[in-house]
DRENMAR-29103 format. One line per 5 residues: their letters; for each residue x, y, z of C-alpha. Coordinates in steps of 0.25 Angstrom, whole numbers, plus 5000, padded with zeros to 4 digits. Layout:
REM DRENMAR-29103
a) X/Y/Z; ... $
This chain:
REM DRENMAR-29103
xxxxx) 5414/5235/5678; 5429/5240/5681; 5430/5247/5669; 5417/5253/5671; 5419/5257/5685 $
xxxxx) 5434/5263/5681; 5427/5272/5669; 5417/5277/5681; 5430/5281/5692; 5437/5289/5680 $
xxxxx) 5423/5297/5675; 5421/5299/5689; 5436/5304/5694; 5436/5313/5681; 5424/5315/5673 $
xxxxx) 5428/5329/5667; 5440/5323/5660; 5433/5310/5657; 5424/5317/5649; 5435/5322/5640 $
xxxxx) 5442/5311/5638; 5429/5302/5637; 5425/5314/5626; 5436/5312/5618; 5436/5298/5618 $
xxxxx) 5419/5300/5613; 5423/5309/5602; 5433/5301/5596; 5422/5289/5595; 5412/5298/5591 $
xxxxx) 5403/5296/5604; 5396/5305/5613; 5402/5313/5622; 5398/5319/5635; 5399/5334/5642 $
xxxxx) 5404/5337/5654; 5392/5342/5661; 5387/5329/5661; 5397/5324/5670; 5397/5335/5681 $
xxxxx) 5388/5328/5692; 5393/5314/5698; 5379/5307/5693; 5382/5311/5680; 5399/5307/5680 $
xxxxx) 5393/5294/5685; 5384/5294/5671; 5395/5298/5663; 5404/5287/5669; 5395/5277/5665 $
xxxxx) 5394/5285/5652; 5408/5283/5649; 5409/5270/5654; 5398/5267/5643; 5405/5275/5632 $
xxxxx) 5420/5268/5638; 5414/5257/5633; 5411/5260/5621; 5422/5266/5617; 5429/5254/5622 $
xxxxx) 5421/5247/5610; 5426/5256/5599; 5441/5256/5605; 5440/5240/5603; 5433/5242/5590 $
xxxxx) 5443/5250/5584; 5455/5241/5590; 5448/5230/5582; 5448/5238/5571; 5463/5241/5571 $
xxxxx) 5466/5226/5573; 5458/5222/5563; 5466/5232/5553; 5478/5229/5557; 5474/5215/5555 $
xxxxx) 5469/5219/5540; 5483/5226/5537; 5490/5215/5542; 5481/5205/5533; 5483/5215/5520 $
xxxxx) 5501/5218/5524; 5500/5200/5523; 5492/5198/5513; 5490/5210/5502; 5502/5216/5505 $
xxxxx) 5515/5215/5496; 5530/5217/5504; 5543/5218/5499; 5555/5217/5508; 5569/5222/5504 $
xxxxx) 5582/5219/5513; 5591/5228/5515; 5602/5220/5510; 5596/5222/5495; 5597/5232/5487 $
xxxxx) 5583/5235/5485; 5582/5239/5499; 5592/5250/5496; 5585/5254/5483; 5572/5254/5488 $
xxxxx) 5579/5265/5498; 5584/5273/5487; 5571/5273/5480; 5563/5278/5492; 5574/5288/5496 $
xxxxx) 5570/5294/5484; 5555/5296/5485; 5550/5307/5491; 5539/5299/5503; 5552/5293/5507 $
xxxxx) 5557/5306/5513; 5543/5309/5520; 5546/5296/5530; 5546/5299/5545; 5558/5288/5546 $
xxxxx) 5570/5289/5536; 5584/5284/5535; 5594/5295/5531; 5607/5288/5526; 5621/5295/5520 $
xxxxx) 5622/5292/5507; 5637/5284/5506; 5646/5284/5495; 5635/5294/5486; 5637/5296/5472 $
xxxxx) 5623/5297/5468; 5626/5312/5463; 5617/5322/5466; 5606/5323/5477; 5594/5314/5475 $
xxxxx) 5582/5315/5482; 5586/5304/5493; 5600/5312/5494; 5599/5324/5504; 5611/5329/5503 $
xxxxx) 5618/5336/5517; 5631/5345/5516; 5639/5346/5528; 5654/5353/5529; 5653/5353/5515 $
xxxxx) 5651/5336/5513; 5639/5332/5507; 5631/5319/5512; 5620/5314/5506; 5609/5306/5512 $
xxxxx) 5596/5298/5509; 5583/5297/5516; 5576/5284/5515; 5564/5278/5524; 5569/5273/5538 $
xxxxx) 5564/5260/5545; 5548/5259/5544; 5535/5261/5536; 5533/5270/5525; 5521/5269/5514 $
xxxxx) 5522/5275/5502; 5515/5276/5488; 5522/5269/5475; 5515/5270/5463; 5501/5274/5470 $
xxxxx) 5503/5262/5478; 5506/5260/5494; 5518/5255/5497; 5524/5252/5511; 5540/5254/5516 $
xxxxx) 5546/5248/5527; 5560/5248/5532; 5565/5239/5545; 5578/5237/5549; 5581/5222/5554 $
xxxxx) 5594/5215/5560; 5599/5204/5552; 5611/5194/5556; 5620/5189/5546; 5626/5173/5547 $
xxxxx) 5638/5179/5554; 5631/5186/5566; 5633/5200/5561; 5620/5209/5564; 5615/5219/5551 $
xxxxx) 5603/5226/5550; 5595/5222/5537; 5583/5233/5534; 5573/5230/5525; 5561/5236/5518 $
xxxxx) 5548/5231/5514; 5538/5236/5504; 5525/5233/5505; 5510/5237/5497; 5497/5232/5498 $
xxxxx) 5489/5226/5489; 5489/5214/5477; 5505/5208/5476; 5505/5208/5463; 5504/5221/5462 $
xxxxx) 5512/5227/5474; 5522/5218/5471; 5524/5225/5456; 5523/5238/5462; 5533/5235/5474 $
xxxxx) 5542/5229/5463; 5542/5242/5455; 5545/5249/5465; 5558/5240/5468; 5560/5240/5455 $
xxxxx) 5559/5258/5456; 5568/5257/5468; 5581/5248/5460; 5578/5258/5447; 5581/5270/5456 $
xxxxx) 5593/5263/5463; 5600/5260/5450; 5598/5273/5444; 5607/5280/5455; 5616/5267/5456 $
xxxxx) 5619/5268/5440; 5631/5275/5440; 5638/5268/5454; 5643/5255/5458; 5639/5250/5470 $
xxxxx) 5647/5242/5480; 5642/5232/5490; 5649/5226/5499; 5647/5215/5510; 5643/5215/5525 $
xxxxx) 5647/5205/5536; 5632/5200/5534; 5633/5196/5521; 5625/5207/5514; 5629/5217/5503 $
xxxxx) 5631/5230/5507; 5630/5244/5498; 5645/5250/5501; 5645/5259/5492; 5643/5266/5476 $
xxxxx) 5652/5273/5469; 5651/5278/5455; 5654/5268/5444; 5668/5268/5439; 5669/5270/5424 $
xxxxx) 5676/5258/5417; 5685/5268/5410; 5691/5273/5424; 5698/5258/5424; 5712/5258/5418 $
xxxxx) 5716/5243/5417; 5724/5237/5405; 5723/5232/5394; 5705/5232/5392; 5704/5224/5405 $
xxxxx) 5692/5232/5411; 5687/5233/5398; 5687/5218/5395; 5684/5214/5411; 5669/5222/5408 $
xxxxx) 5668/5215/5395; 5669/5202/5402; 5659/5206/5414; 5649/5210/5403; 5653/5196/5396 $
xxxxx) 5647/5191/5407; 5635/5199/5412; 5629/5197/5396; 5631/5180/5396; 5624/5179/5410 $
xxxxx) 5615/5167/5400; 5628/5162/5395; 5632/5158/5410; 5620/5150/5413; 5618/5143/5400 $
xxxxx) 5632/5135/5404; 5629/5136/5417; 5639/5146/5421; 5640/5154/5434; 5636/5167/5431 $
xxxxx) 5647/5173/5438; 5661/5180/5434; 5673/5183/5442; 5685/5191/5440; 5697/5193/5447 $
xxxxx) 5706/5206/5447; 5720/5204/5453; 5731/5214/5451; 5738/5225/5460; 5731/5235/5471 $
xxxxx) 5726/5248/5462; 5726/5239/5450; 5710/5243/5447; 5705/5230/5452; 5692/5236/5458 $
xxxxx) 5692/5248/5450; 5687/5241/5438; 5679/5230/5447; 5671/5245/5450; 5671/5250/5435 $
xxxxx) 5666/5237/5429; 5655/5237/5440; 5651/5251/5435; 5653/5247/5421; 5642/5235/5424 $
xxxxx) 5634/5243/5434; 5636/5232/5444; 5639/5234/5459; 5651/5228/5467; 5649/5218/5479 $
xxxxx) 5662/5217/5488; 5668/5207/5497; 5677/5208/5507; 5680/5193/5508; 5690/5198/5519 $
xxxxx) 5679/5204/5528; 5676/5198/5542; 5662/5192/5543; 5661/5186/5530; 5657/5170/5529 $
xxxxx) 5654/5162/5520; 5638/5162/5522; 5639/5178/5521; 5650/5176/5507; 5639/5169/5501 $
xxxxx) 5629/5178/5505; 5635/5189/5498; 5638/5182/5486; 5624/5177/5483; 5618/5194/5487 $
xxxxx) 5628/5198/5475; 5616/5205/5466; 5617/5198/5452; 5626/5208/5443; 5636/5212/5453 $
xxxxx) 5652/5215/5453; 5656/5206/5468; 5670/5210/5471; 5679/5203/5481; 5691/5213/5482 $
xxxxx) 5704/5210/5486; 5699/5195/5488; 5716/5189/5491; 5714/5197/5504; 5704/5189/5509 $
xxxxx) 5712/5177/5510; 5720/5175/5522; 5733/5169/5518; 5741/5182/5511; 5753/5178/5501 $
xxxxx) 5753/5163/5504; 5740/5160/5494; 5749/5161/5483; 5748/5158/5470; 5755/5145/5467 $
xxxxx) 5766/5146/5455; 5763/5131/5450; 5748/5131/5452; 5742/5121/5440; 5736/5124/5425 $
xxxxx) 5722/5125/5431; 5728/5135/5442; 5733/5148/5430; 5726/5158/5422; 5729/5169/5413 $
xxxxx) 5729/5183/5417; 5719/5190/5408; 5728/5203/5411; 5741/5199/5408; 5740/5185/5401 $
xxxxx) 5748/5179/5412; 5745/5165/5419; 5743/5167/5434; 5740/5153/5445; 5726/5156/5448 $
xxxxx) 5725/5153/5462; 5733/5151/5474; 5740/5136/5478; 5734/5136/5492; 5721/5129/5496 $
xxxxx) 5708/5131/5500; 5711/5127/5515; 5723/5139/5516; 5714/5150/5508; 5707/5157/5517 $
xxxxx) 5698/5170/5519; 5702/5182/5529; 5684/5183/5532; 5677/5170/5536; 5673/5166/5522 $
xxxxx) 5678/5152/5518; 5687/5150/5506; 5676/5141/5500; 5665/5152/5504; 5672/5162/5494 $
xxxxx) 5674/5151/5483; 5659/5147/5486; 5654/5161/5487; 5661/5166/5473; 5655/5156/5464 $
xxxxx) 5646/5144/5473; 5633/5141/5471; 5626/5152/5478; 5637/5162/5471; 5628/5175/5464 $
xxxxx) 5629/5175/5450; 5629/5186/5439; 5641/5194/5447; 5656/5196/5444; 5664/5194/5454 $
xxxxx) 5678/5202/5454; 5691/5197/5465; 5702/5207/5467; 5715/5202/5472; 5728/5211/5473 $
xxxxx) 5737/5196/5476; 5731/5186/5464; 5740/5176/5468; 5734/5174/5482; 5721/5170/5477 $
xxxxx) 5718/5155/5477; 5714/5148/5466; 5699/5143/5470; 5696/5157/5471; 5698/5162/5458 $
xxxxx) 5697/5151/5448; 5690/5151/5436; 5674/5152/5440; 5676/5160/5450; 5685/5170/5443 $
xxxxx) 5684/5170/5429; 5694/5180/5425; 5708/5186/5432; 5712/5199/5429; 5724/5205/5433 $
xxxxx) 5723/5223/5434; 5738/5225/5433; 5746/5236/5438; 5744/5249/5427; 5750/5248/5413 $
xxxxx) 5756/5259/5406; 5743/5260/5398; 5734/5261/5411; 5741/5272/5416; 5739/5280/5403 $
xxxxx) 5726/5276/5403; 5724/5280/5417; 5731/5295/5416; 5722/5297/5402; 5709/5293/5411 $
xxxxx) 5712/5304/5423; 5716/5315/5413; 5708/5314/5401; 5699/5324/5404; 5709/5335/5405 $
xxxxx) 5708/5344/5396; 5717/5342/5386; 5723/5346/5372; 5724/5335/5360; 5738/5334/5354 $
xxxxx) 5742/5326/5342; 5756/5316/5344; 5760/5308/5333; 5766/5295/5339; 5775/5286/5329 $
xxxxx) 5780/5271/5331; 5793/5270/5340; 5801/5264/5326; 5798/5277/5322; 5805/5286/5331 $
xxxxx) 5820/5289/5336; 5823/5287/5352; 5818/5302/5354; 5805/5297/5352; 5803/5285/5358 $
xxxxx) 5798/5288/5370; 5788/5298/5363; 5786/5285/5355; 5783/5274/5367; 5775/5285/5375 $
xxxxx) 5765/5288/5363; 5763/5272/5364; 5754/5271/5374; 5746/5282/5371; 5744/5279/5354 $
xxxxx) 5748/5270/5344; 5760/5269/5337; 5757/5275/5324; 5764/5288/5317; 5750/5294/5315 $
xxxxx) 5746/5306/5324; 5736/5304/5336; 5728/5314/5345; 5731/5313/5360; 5727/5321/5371 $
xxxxx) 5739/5326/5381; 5734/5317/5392; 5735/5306/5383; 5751/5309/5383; 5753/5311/5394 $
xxxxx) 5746/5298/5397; 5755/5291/5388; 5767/5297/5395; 5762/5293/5408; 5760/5281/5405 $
xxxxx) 5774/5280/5399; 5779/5282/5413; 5772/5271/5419; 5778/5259/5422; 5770/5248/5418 $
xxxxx) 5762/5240/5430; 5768/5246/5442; 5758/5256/5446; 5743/5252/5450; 5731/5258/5443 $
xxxxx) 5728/5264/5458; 5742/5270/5458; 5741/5279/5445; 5727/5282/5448; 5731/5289/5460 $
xxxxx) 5743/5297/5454; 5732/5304/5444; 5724/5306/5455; 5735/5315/5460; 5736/5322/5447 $
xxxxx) 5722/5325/5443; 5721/5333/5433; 5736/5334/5427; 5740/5325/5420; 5753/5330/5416 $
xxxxx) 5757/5330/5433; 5752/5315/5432; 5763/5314/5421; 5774/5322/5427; 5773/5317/5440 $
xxxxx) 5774/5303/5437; 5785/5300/5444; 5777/5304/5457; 5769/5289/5453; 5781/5281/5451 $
xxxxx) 5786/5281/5464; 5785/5269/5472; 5774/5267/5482; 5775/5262/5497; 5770/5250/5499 $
């Protein structure tokens, strides 16, 4: 009776505009509707009170008909998302997340989205614009950038079937306290699992395909965060083998022995092996140590994992996190790793260290202690990782296998024994400072393409020749045979020879020459004749 007597004080206070709204309301229901003649005497507003209450009523019954409705079909989505519904769910911190990305900043519904993300493409070298690439010119530098779907739902077709994308944002905490924010992405369809499971799949599968296809010709480096998680820092073009100058085939036969390796994966579990191999490079700053690290990754079309073990934050618990997300077939590189141990000079090599404590040198056939005469209680880390945590983390039970790990020291003697004993480095390979061979080498690779003009020496054995001759004699040495028969050489390939004549042998670093034909690009013949210019001592 209160809601009767209310609908009768507002008919009555207002009926004209009543009628309009109590119209409208009709129309949409598909019900009579009333003029407004038949509401001008008070008799009849009083009718058509009661009139609307009636009809109130009964729209009141529709409006709870159709609230049931909508429950029941939400209730019926619900049912078919839980039950007949197929959902995939992929974390940021994995690379299918990132490919999957790729893949849909490259189809044309992505652009239409009411919600992107627009992200600067870092350290590019894709080549040319693609479609996901708009590329922006401003003051004469060129940015490029990508357009992918932002944070919520978007439906579209694969393969004539329906599928659904979504993208949240959520906040993670890592074992240390530090907060990251972990998106993720969830595909889902409806309908048998089976087969939205090998359609889903396919199109994972679509999504890697398209990543490797721009990746094929670059190396891509990861390197670690504070929570533990591998993160893309970067991809760079891969560096041809042939742009390493070491002596004497070492790259050559460091490749050979990664292949070795990679092709007796069955071997190693047949006896029971650990399928796991580790290098370590040692020699002088500038030396190559990480340039053919980069070339043999290229080579093998693997990507490199670094690790500051130096970096604050890092724990045991967050070490072996890393270690075990190391994707099988991966380069993992710990750079510079004596700086990581606190303790400087005094972690020395000990000059009577026992039989088990020496090893050859696979570089220059010398015997070197392979470890340091300290202990374990005096060898520590700068970060928070335990001595045992590294040991454990390199080649422990839960340690990834099917990777190569590299170290890179400048200081070999201040590395402890434990570390690098056999196991966990199977091979000790010293890059030397540059031979006079290297930097011949070296001078042919950055002017070869010079135009040049092929001239004919004819060398002859130095028992052959006077003294006028003889340094015409030692200089054709490096560059052919000795032999009294005539060879074709090039002008570069003289001067070459003559360069390296002037080079005194392991005094100047790989680094250090490089940098002196970067000066001379172009011209050999300055490079030659301003030798002196590389010679001269350099401040420390």
């Amino acid at each position: 009776m209160e809601v009767g007597g209310a609908v009768t004080d507002i008919v009555m206070a207002s009926p004209s505009r009543t009628v309009m709204w109590f119209n409208w309301l009709c129309s949409q229901l598909g019900l009579a509707q009333v003029s407004e003649t038949e509401t001008e005497s008070s008799s009849t507003n009083l009718s058509f009170a009661k009139f609307v209450l009636s009809r109130t009523l009964v729209i009141a019954a529709s409006g709870a008909g159709l609230y049931g409705l909508q429950v029941a079909g939400r209730v019926a989505w619900s049912y078919a998302q839980h039950y007949l519904s197929y959902t995939v769910t992929l974390e940021s911190t994995d690379d299918l997340f990132r490919w999957v990305l790729q893949w849909m900043a490259d189809q044309p519904f992505a652009r239409d989205s009411h919600n992107v993300i627009i992200s600067l493409l870092k350290n590019d070298i894709s080549g040319p614009e693609s479609q996901d690439q708009d590329a922006v010119s401003v003051g004469g530098l060129t940015a490029r950038m990508r357009t992918t779907p932002g944070t919520g739902t978007l439906y579209f077709s694969y393969h004539g079937k329906v599928i659904k994308f979504q993208r949240q944002a959520n906040i993670a905490m890592s074992a240390i306290g530090i907060r990251s924010d972990v998106q993720t992405i969830t595909l889902s369809m409806i309908g048998n699992t089976t087969h939205s499971h090998n359609v889903i799949t396919k199109l994972l599968q679509e999504a890697m395909q398209h990543a490797k296809q721009k990746e094929q010709t670059t190396t891509v480096i990861y390197a670690s965060d504070p929570c533990g998680v591998w993160v893309r820092s970067m991809e760079r073009a891969r560096r041809p083998m042939s742009s390493v100058i070491l002596k004497e085939n070492l790259a050559e036969w460091l490749l050979a022995d990664i292949k070795e390796y990679i092709d007796r994966e069955s071997w190693y579990y047949a006896r029971g092996i650990p399928y796991r191999r580790g290098y370590l490079l040692h020699g002088a700053p500038g030396s190559g140590k990480t340039s053919i690290i980069t070339a043999l990754a290229g080579e093998l079309g693997w990507n490199i994992y670094t690790l500051n073990l130096a970096s604050g934050g890092l724990k045991d618990d967050t070490l072996a996190q890393l270690m075990r997300d190391i994707p099988y077939r991966s380069i993992l590189l710990f750079e510079d790793v004596d700086a990581a141990f606190t303790g400087g000079s005094g972690a020395t090599l000990s000059d009577n260290e026992d039989s088990e404590g020496e090893e050859t040198s696979k570089s220059d056939g010398k015997k070197k202690s392979e470890g340091s005469s300290i202990s374990d209680d005096n060898t520590t880390l700068r970060s928070e990782v335990s001595f045992a945590g590294l040991i454990n983390a390199i080649d422990g039970v839960a340690s990834q296998e099917g990777r190569v790990l590299f170290l890179t020291t400048n200081h070999y003697e201040r590395l402890h024994r434990t570390l690098i004993r056999p196991g966990r480095v199977d091979e000790k390979i010293e890059i030397g400072l540059a031979t006079q061979d290297q930097a011949k080498r070296m001078f042919i690779r950055y002017y070869e393409d010079l135009p040049t003009t092929p001239t004919t020496t004819t060398t002859t054995t130095s028992h052959d020749t006077d003294n006028t001759n003889e340094s015409t004699v030692v200089h054709d040495e490096l560059l052919l045979p000795p032999t009294s028969v005539s060879s074709t050489t090039t002008p570069v390939q003289k001067l070459a020879a003559q360069f390296a004549l002037r080079v005194p042998p392991s005094e100047l670093s790989m680094a250090r020459l490089q940098c002196y034909f970067m000066k001379h690009k172009g011209n050999p013949e300055s490079a030659l004749a301003n030798i002196h210019d590389l010679l001269q001592p350099t401040s420390s």
